[in-house]
C-alpha positions as CSV (number, residue, x, y, z in Angstrom):
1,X,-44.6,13.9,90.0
2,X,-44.6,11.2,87.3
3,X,-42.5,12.9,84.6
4,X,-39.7,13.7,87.8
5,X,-36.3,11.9,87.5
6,X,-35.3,9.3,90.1
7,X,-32.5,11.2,91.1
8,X,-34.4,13.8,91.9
9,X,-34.3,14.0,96.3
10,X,-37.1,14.6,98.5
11,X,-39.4,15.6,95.7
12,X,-42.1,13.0,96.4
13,X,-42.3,15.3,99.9
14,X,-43.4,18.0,98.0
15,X,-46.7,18.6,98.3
16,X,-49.8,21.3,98.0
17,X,-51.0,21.8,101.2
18,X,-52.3,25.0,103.2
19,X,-48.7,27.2,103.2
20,X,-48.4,26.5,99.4
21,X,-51.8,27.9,98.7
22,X,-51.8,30.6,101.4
23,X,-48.6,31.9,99.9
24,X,-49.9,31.7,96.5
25,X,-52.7,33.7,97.4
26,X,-50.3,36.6,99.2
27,X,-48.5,37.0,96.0
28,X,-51.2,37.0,93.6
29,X,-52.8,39.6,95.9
30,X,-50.2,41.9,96.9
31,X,-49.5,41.7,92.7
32,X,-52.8,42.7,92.1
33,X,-52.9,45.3,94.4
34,X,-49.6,47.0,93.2
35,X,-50.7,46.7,89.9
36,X,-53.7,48.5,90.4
37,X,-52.0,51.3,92.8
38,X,-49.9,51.7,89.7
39,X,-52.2,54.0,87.5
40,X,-54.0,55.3,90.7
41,X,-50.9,57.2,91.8
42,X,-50.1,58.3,88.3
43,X,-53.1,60.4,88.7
44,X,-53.4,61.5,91.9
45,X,-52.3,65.2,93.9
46,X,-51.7,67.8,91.6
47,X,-51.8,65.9,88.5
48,X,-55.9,66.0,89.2
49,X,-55.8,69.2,87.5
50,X,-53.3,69.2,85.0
51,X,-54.8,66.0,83.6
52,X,-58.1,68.5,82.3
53,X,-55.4,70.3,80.3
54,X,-54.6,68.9,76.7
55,X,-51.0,69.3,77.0
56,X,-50.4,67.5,80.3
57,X,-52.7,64.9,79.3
58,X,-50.7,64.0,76.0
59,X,-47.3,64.2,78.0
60,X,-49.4,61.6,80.6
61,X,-50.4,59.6,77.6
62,X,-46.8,59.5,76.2
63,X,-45.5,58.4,79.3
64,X,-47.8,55.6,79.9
65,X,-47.7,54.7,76.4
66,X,-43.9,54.6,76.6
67,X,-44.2,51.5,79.7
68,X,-46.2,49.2,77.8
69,X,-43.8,49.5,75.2
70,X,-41.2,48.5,77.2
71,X,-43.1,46.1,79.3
72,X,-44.4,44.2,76.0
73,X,-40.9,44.7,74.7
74,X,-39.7,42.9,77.7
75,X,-42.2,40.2,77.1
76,X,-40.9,39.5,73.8
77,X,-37.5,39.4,75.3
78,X,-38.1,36.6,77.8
79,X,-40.2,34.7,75.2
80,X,-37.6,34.4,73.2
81,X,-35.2,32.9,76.2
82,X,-37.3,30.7,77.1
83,X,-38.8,29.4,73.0
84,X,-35.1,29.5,72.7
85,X,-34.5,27.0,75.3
86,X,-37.1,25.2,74.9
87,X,-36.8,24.9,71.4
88,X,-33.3,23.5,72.0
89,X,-33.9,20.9,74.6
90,X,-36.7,19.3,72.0
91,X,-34.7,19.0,69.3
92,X,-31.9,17.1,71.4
93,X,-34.7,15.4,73.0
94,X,-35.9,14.0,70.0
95,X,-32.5,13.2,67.8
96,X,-31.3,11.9,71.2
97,X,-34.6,9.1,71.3
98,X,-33.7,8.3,68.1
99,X,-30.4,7.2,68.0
100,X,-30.2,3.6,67.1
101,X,-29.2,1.6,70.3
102,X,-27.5,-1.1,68.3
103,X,-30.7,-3.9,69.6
104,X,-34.5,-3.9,69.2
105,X,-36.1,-2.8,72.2
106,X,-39.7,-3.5,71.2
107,X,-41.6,-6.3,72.9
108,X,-38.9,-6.9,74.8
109,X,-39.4,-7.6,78.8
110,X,-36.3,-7.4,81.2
111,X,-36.6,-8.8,85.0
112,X,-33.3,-9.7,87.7
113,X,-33.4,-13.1,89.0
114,X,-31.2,-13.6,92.1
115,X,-30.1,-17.1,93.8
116,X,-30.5,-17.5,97.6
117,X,-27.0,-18.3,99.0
118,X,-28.4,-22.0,99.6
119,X,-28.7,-22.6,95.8
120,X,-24.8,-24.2,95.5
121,X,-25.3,-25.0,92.1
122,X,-26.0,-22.0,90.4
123,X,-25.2,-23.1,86.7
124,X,-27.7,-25.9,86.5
125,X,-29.8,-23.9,88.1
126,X,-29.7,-21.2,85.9
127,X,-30.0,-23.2,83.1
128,X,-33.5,-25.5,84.5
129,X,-34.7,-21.8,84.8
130,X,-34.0,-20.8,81.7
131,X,-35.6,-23.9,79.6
132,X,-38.6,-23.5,81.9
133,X,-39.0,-19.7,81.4
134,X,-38.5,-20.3,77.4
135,X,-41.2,-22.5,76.9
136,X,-44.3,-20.6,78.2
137,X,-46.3,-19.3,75.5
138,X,-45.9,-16.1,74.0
139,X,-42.2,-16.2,74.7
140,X,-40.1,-16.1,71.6
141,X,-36.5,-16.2,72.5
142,X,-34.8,-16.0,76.1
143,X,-31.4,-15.2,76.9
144,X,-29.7,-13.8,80.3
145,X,-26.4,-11.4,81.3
146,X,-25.1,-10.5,83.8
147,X,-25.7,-6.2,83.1
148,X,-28.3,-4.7,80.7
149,X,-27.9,-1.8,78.5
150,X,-28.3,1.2,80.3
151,X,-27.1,-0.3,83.2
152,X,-24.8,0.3,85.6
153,X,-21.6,-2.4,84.7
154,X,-18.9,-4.6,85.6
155,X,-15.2,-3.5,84.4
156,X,-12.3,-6.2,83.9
157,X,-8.7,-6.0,82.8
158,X,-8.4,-8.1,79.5
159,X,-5.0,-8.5,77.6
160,X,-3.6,-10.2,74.2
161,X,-1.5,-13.0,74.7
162,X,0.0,-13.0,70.8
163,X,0.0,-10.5,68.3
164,X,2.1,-7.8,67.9
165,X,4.7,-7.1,70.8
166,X,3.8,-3.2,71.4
167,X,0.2,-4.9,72.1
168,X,0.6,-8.0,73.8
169,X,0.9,-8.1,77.4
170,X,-0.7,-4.8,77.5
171,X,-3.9,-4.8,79.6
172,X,-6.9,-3.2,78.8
173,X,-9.7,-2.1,80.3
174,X,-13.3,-3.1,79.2
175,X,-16.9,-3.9,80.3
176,X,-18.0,-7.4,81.1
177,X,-21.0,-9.0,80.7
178,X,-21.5,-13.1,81.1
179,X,-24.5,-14.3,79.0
180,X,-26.6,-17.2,77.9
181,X,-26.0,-18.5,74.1
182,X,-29.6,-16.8,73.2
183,X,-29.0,-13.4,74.4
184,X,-27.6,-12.1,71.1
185,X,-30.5,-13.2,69.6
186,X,-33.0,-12.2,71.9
187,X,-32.1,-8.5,72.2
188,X,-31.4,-8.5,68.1
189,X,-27.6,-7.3,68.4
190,X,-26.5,-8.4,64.8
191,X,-23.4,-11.3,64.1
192,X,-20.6,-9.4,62.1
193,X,-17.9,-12.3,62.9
194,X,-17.8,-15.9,63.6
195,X,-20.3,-17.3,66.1
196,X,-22.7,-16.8,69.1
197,X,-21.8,-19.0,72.0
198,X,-23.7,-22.9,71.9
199,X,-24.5,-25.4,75.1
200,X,-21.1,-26.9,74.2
201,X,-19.2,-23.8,75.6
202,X,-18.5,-24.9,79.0
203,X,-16.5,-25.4,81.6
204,X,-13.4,-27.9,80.9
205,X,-13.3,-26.8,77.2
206,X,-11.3,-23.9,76.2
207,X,-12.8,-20.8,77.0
208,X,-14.9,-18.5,74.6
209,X,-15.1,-14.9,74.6
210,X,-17.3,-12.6,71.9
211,X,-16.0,-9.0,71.6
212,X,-17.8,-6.6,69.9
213,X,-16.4,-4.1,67.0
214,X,-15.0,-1.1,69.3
215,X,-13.0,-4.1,70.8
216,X,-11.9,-5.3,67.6
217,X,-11.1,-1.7,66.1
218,X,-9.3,-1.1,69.6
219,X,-7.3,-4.2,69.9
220,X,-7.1,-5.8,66.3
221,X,-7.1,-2.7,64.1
222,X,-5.1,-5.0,61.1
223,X,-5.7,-8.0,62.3
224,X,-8.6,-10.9,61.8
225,X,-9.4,-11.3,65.6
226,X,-11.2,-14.4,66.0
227,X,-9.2,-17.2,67.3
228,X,-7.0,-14.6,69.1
229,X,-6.0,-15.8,73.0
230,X,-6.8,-13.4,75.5
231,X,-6.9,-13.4,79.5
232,X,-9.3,-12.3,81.5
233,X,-8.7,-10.7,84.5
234,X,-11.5,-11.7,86.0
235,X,-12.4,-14.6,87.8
236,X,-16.0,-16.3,89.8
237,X,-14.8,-19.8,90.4
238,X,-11.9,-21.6,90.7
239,X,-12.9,-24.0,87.7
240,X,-13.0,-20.5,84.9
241,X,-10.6,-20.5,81.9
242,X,-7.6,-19.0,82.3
243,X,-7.3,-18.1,78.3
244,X,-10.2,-17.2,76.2
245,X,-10.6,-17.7,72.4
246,X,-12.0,-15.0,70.4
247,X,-14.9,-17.1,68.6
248,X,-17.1,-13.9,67.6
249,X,-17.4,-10.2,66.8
250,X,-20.9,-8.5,67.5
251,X,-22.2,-5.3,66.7
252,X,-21.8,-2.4,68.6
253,X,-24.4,-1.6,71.1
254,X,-25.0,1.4,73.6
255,X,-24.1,0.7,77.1
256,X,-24.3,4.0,79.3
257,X,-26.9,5.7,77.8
258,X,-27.9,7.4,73.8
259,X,-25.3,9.9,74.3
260,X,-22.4,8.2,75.4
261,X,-19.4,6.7,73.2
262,X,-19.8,3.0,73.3
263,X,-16.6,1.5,75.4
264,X,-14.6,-2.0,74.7
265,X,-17.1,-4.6,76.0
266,X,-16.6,-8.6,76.1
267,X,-19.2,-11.6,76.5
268,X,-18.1,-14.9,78.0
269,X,-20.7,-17.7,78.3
270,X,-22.5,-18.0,82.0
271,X,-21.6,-21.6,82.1
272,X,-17.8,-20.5,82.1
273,X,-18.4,-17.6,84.5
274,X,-21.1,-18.3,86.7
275,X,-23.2,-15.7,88.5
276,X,-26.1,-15.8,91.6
277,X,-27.8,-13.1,90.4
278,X,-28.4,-12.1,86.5
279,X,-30.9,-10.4,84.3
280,X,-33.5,-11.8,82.0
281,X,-34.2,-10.6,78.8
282,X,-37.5,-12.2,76.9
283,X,-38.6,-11.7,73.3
284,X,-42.8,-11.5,73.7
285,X,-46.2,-11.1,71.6
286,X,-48.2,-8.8,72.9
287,X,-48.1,-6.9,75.9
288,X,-44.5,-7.9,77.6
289,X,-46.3,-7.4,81.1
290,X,-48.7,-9.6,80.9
291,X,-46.3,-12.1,81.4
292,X,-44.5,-10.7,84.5
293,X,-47.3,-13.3,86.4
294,X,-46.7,-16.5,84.3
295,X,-43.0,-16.3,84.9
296,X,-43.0,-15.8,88.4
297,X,-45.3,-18.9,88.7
298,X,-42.7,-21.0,86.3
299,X,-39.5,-19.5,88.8
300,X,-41.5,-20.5,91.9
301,X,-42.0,-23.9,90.3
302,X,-38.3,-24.2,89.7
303,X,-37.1,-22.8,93.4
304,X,-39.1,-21.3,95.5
305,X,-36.3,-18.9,97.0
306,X,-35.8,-17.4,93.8
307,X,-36.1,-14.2,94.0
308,X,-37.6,-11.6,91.2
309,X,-37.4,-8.1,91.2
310,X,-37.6,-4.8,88.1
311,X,-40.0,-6.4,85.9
312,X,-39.6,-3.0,83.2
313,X,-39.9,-3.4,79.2
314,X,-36.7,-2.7,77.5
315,X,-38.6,0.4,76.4
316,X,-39.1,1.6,80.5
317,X,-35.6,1.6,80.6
318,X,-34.5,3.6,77.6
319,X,-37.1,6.3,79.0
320,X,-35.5,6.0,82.6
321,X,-31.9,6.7,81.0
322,X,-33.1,10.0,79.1
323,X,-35.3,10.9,82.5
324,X,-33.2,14.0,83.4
325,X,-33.5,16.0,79.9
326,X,-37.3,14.7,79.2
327,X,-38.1,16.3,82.8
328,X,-35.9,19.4,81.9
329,X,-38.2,19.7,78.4
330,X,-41.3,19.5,80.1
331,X,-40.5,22.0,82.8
332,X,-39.4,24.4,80.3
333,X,-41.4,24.3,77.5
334,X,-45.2,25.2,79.4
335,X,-43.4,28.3,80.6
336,X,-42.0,29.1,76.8
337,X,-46.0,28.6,75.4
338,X,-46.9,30.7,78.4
339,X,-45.0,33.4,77.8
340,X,-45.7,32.8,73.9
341,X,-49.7,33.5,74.8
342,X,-48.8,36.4,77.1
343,X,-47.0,37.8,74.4
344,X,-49.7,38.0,71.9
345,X,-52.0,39.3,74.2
346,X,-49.5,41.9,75.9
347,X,-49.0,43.5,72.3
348,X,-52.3,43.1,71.3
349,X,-53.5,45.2,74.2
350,X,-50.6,48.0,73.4
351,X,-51.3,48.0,69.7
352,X,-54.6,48.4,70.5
353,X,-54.7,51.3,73.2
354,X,-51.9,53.3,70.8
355,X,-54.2,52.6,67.8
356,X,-57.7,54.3,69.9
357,X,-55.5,56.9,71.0
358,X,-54.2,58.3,67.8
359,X,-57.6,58.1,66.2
360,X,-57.7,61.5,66.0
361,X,-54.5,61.2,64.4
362,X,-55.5,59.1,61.5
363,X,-59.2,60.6,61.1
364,X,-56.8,63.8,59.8
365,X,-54.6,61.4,57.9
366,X,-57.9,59.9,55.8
367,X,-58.8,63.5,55.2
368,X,-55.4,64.5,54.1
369,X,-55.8,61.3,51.7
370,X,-54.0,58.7,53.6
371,X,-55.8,55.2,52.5
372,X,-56.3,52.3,54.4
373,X,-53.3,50.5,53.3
374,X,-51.3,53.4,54.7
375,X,-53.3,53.4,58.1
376,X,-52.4,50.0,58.2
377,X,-48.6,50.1,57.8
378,X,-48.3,53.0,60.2
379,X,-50.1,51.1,63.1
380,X,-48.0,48.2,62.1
381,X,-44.9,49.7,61.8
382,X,-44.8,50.5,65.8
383,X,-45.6,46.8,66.6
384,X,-42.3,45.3,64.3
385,X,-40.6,48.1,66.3
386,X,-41.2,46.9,69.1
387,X,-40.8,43.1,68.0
388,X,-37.8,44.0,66.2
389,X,-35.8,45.3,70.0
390,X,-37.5,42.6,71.8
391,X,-35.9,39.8,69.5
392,X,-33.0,41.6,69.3
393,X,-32.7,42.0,73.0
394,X,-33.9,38.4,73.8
395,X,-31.6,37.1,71.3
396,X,-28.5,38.6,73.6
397,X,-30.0,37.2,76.0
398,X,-30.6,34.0,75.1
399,X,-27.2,33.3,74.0
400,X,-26.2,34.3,77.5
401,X,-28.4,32.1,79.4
402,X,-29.1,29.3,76.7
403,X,-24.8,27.6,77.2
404,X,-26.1,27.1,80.8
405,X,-28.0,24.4,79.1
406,X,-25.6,22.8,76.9
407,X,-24.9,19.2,79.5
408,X,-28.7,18.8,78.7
409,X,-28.0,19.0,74.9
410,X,-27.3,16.2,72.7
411,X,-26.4,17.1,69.1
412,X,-27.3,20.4,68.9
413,X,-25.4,23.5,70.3
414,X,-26.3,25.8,72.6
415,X,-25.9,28.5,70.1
416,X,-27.9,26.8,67.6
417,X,-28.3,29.3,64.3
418,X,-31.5,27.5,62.7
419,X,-33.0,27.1,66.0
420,X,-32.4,31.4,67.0
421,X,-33.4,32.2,63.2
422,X,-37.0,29.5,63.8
423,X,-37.6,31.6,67.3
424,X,-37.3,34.8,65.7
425,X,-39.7,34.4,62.4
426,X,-41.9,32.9,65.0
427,X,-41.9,35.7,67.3
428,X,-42.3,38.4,64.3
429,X,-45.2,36.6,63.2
430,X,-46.9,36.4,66.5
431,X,-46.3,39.8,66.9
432,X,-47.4,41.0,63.6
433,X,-50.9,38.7,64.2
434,X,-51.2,40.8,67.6
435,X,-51.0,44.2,65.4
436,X,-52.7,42.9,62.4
437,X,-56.3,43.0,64.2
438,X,-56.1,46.6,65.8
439,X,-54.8,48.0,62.3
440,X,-57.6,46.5,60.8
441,X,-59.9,48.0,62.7
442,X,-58.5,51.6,63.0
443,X,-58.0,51.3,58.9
444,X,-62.1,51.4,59.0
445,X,-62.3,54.4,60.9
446,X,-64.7,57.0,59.5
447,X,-62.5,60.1,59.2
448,X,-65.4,62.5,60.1
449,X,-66.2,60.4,63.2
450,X,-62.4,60.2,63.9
451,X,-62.2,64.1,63.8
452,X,-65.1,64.7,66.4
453,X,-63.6,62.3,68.2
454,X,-61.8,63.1,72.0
C-alpha cells in the first residue's frame, strides 16, 4: 500500500482476508482443472483407436503442435504490450525526476506553522519565530512563504501602472507567494536581477515586489523591469502597499509539478503582507528530520498555541507530486517481467516438444548429410517464426493500447519508435535464447538412435 497515491479512495480498505484467498483458490483450481481436461478430451471416444494409427496420430500431433504455437505466439504478443508500456512509463518516469526544479531540494526540511486566532500580532510574531528557529544548530539558512513548490497556490490580479499604453492598466493573472528575506536563499532559487528583499522592507515604506523571469518575459518583454510600479490586487491588512516596486528578478522555478509550464509568479515581503499561517523551509546538515523535535521545542518556547503540522523533506514532496505515474510504473512493470519470464519458458517448452518430435525427422536429415549447423537453423528457424508474428502482432497492438497511456507520459510519446524498436530486439533475443537450448540439443542427436527412434 506504500507505493499507492493519496488520491487513490478507499484503498487502505483493501485488504487480504478469507473471500480474497477463497476466490483465489476457485480460480486457480477450476484453471487447473480445465487445463488438464484439455488434453484428456483430445483423446478420448473414438479417437482411442485412431490414436494407434500413424496417420491419425501425426494429424493429432499437428494439431496440438499448431495450439502452442499460437498460444506462445500470443505470449509474445502481450509481452510486447505490456514491455511496451512499461518501457514507456520508465523512461518518462525517469526524464520526468530529472528535470531541474529551478531550487535545491537536498537537505532541505519543509513544516506549516499556523497562528491561533489570539496571536494579534502576527508579524512580530513571525519574525521572534523565525530568529529562534535560525539559530539551533544544524540549521543553515531559514526562510518562510506563504505556498511551497508543488503546492497548491494563491492567485492575484497584478497590473502595470506605466509603461507602454496597450500594457498598462491591463490586469494580469499570477501566483502569489509572501516570503521572508531568506527564502531565496534557503531554497537556492538563483538572483538574475536586482535584490532579495532585507529587514528594511516594511510596512510604511514603499512596497517591494520580486517577480521572476516568466513575469518579466510576460510583462517586460523590451523593457528593464526593476523599478517598474505595479498594483496588487490583493490585500491582508488595511496597512499593505497600494503600489509595489519591482526591486528583483529571480529565476524560474516549478510551481505545479515537473511537468507543468511554469506560470507568472510574484514575491512580496511577509512584513508587507502578513499571513497566520505559512510554511517553513530550513537549510540542514544531516538528516533534515532529526530536527522536526528541536524545532517544535524552540516554537513551543516562543507560543505555546503554535501549532505545527507536515514535517516532509523537500525531497518527500517532489516524490508525492510524481505519486500517480511512479504507482502506474510499478503496477505495470512486474506484470511486463512476468510475462517476459512466461515467455521464455512458454517457447522453450514448444521448441522443445517440436524438436523431440521431429527426431525422426532429423536422424534422416544427418544421414542424408545434413550437419549440425543445419539442424540447428531448421529448429531455429520455427522459433523466429513464431517471434517474428508475435512482435508483429503485439506491435499492432501496442500502438493500440499504449495512447491510452499518454496523460501518464512526460516527454516521450506514446508511439515512441526507439522504445517499440528496444522491445522488439529484446523479444527476438529472448526468444532465440528459448530455441537456442533445444536446437543444441537435437543438433547432438545420433542419427542411428534418431532412426530407431518412435
Amino acid at each position: 500500500m506504500a507505493i499507492v497515491p493519496p488520491g487513490v479512495s478507499n484503498i487502505h480498505n483493501v485488504t487480504l482476508n478469507s473471500s480474497v484467498i477463497v476466490f483465489t483458490l476457485a480460480i486457480t483450481a477450476v484453471t487447473g482443472i480445465a487445463v488438464g481436461l484439455i488434453p484428456m478430451l483430445s483423446h478420448s471416444g473414438g479417437q482411442s483407436f485412431t490414436l494407434l494409427k500413424d496417420s491419425s496420430r501425426s494429424s493429432t500431433g499437428s494439431r496440438h503442435q499448431r495450439l502452442r504455437t499460437v498460444l506462445a505466439t500470443c505470449q509474445i504478443s502481450v509481452s510486447m504490450v505490456l514491455l511496451v508500456g512499461s518501457t514507456l512509463l520508465l523512461h518518462s518516469f525517469w526524464d520526468l525526476i530529472h528535470v531541474n526544479p529551478g531550487f535545491q531540494a537536498d537537505h532541505l526540511l519543509t513544516w506549516e506553522t499556523s497562528l491561533p486566532d489570539k496571536i494579534e500580532d502576527e508579524r512580530s510574531t513571525f519574525t521572534r519565530l523565525i530568529e529562534n528557529t535560525k539559530s539551533l544548530a544544524g540549521i543553515r539558512s531559514l526562510g518562510a512563504t506563504t505556498t511551497l513548490p508543488f503546492a497548491d497556490h494563491v492567485g492575484v490580479g497584478i497590473k502595470r501602472l506605466n509603461g507602454p499604453p496597450s500594457l498598462r492598466d491591463k490586469w494580469l493573472s499570477t501566483r502569489y507567494n509572501a516570503v521572508t528575506p531568506d527564502y531565496f536563499t534557503t531554497l537556492g532559487i538563483p538572483l538574475r536581477q536586482g535584490r532579495f528583499f532585507t529587514e528594511k522592507d516594511t510596512t510604511g515604506t514603499i512596497g517591494a515586489i520580486v517577480i521572476n523571469e516568466t513575469l518579466a518575459r510576460l510583462y517586460f518583454s523590451n523593457e528593464n523591469p526593476l523599478g517598474q510600479s505595479i498594483h496588487n490586487a490583493l490585500r491582508t491588512n488595511d496597512d499593505n502597499p497600494s503600489t509595489y516596486e519591482i526591486v528583483g528578478v529571480v529565476a524560474d522555478a516549478k510551481q505545479d509539478g515537473f511537468d507543468q509550464d511554469i506560470k507568472p509568479e510574484i514575491f512580496v515581503p511577509y512584513t508587507q503582507q502578513t499571513w497566520n499561517t505559512m510554511v517553513f523551509t530550513a537549510r540542514v546538515q544531516g538528516d533534515p528530520l532529526a530536527l522536526v523535535q528541536a524545532i517544535r521545542q524552540t516554537t513551543s518556547d516562543v507560543d505555546k498555541s503554535i501549532l505545527l503540522d507536515r514535517f516532509k523533506t523537500m525531497k518527500q514532496v517532489q516524490i508525492e507530486t510524481v505519486a500517480d505515474r511512479r504507482f502506474m510504473m510499478l503496477l505495470v512493470t512486474p506484470f511486463a517481467v512476468l510475462a517476459l519470464g512466461l515467455t521464455l519458458v512458454g517457447v522453450y517448452g514448444v521448441i522443445a516438444y517440436s524438436a523431440a518430435q521431429r527426431t525422426r525427422e532429423i536422424g534422416i536429415r544427418m544421414a542424408l548429410g545434413a550437419d549440425k549447423a543445419n539442424v540447428t537453423a531448421l529448429i531455429l528457424k520455427h522459433g523466429i517464426r513464431i517471434a517474428v508474428v508475435g512482435i508483429t502482432l503485439g506491435t499492432f497492438a501496442a500502438l493500440l493500447l499504449c495512447r491510452f497511456l499518454q496523460s501518464m507520459l512526460f516527454s516521450i510519446t506514446a508511439t515512441d519508435p526507439l522504445t517499440y524498436a528496444s522491445v522488439a530486439v529484446l523479444l527476438f533475443c529472448t526468444t532465440l535464447l528459448a530455441c537456442y537450448m533445444p536446437a543444441l540439443r537435437t543438433a547432438k542427436v545420433d542419427p542411428m538412435e534418431a532412426l530407431r527412434c518412435e
